[in-house]
N, C-alpha and C positions, 0 to 999 in steps of 0.2 A: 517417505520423502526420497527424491531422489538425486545423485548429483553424477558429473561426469566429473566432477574438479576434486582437489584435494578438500580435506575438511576445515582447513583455515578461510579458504572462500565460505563455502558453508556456514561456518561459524559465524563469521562475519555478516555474511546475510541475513541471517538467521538473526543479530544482538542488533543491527541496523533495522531492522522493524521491528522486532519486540520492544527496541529502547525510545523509539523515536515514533515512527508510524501508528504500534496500535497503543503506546502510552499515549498519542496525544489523543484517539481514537477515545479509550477511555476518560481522560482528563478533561476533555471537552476544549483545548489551549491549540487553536489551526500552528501558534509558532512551535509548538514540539514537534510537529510531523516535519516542519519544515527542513532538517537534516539528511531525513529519508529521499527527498527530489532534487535531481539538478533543477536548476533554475530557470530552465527552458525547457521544463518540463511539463507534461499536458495527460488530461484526463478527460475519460470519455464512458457514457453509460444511461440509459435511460430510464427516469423516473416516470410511472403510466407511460402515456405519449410523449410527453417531453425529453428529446435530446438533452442531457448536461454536458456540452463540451467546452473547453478551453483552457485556458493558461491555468500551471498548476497553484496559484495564488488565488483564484475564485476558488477553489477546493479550501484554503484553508479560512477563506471568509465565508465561506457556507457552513463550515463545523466551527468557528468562533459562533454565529446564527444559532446553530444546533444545538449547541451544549455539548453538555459530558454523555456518556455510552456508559456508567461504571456498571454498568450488567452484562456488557459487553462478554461475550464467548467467542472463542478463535481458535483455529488449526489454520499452521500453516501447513497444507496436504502435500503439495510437491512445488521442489529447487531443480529445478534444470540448470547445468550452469555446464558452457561450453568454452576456455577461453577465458575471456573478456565480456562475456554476453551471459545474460543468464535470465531465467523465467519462472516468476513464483506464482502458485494462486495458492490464496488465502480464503478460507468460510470462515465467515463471520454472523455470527447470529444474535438477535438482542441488541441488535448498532440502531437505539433508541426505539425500540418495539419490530424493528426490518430484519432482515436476512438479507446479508448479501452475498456472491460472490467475486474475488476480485483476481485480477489477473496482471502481475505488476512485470515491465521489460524493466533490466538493470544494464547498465554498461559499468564496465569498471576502468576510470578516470583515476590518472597515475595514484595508481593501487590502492584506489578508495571506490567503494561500491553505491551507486547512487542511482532511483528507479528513472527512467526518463519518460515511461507513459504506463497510466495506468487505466484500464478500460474492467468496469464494472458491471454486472448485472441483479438489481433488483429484484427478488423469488419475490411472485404472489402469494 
């Protein structure tokens, strides 16, 4: 991993998806992720052919839908964090028989770190 910021952003980033993101991830519950996204926040990635894009609250009524991942496997591989801005991707394997990979923007909003879009890619 890698950062430009101190390790308190870091950390921070870092317990703001493990606690929130891929516990709900696991848990199969869209309201645990919900911590992890501002609220105007959006998601983009294509299942086969189909486009999934829009508001980050169809994200968590497509994983209430899904269920639990508890086989779920994860790295989070690299934190770019610049500032106030920052860039994580995450591999996730076994998110209910898929592989994904995901690519999360965060802005940090009076000094709380929150993703505002996430764009994913589906491995065949």
């Amino acid at each position: 991993m890698t950062t430009t910021a101190g390790s308190n952003d870091y950390n921070a980033i870092n317990n703001l998806l493990t606690s929130h993101y891929l516990k709900g991830a696991i848990s199969g519950k869209g309201i645990e992720m919900k911590p992890t996204f501002h609220n105007d926040a959006s998601w983009y990635g294509y299942v086969g052919p189909d486009l999934i894009a829009g508001p980050i609250q169809t994200l968590y009524d497509w994983h209430d839908g899904n269920g639990a991942a508890t086989d779920l496997v994860y790295n989070i591989s690299k934190i770019d964090i610049v500032g106030t801005i920052a860039n994580v991707r995450i591999e996730l394997d076994n998110w209910k028989g898929s592989r994904f990979t995901d690519f999360l923007n965060l802005l940090k909003i009076d000094g709380k770190w929150q993703v505002m879009n996430k764009v994913f890619y589906l491995h065949p």
